[in-house]
C-alpha positions in Angstrom: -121.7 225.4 19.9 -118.3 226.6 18.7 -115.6 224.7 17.1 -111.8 224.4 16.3 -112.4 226.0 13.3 -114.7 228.8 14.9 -111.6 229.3 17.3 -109.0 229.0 13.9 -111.4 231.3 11.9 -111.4 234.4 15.1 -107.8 234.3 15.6 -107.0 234.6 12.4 -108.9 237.6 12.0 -107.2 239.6 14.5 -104.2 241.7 13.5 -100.4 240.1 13.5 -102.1 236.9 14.5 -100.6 233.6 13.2 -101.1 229.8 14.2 -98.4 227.9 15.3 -96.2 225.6 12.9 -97.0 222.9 15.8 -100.2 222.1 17.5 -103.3 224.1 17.5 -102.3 227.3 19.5 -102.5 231.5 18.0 -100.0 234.0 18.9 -99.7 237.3 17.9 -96.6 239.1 17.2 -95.3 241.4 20.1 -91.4 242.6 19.9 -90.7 240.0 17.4 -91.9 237.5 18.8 -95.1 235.4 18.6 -96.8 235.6 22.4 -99.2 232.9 22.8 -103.5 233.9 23.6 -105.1 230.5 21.9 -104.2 227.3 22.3 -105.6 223.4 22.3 -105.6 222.4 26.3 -103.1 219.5 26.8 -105.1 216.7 29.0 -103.4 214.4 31.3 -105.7 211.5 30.8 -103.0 209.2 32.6 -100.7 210.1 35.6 -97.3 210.0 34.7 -98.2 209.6 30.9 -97.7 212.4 28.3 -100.3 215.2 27.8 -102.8 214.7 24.9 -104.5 217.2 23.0 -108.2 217.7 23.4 -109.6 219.5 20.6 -112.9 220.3 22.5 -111.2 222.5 25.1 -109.3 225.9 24.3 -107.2 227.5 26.7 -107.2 231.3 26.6 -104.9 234.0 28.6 -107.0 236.4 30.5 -105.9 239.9 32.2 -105.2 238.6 35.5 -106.0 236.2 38.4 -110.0 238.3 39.4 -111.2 238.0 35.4 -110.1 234.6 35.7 -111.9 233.9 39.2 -114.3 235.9 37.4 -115.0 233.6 34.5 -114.9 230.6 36.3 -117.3 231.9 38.7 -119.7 232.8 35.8 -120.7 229.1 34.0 -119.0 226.0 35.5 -120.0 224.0 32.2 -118.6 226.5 30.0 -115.0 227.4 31.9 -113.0 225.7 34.2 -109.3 224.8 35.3 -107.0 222.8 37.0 -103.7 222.5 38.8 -101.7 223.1 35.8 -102.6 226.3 35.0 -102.6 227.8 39.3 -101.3 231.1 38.8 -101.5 231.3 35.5 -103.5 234.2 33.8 -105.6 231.9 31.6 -108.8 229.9 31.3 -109.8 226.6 30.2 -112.6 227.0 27.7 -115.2 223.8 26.1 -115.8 224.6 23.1 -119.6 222.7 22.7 -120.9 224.4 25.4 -120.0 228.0 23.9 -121.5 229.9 21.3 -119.2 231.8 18.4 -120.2 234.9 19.4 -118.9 234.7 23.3 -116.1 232.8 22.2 -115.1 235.4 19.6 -115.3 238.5 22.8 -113.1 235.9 24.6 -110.6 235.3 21.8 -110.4 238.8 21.1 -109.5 239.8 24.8 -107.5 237.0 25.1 -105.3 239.1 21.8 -105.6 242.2 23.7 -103.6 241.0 26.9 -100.8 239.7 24.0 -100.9 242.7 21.6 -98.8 245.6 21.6 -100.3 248.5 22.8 -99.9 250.3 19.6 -101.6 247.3 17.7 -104.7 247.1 20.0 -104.7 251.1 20.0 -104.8 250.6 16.0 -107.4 247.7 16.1 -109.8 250.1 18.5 -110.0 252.5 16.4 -110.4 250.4 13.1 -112.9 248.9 15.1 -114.8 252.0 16.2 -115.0 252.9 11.9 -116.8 249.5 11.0 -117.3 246.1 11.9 -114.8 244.2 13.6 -113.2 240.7 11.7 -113.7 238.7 15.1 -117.3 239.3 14.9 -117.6 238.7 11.2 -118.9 235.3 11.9 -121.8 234.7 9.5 -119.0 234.8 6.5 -117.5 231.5 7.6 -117.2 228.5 4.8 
């Protein structure tokens, strides 16, 4: 079972990352600018009513539409998504019923579709030298 600060603790670990000065969303920084891979899902609890944040559901970008059909085809209780996000190259993610491991793969592909390609090339290699700070789990406080 994985957790905000499971989700805080990945992102965080990956190069140029940053969390937002609002909310509970991850970017990482891509032609000066922050692009967006991690963030709380909004819920719309009531129609016509504001969005709320629910802190047991991540949303995450994914490469394109088939890894998201993909996913969602994969584990029903673990990803899903709805109308909001129809076209949209991301998934909805619940964070009990994932464990820190899969979450961290999903976090750190999720960087990977944001990243510069010279950042990602960089983070390869680094990664291929030693072990990788999204996977670095069992070092948590």
């Amino acid at each position: 079972m994985a957790s905000q600060n499971d989700v805080r603790y990945i992102a965080l670990s990956l190069p140029e990352t940053s969390q937002g000065e609002t909310g509970f969303g991850f970017g990482v920084l891509n032609k000066g600018k922050s692009k967006g891979f991690a963030w709380v899902w909004q819920e719309r609890i009531e129609p016509k009513k504001p969005r709320v944040p629910n802190p047991n559901v991540i949303a995450l970008r994914v490469a394109d539409e088939s890894e998201k059909q993909m996913l969602l085809a994969t584990d029903k209780e673990k990803f899903f998504t709805e109308s909001h996000y129809n076209g949209f190259p991301a998934i909805l993610v619940r964070l009990p019923a994932i464990e820190a491991d899969e979450l961290a793969e999903l976090i750190t592909d999720a960087w990977r579709c944001m990243a510069p390609a010279s950042l990602v090339k960089e983070f390869d290699t680094q990664r291929k030298l030693g072990t990788p700070p999204a996977t670095r789990l069992d070092n948590r406080e």
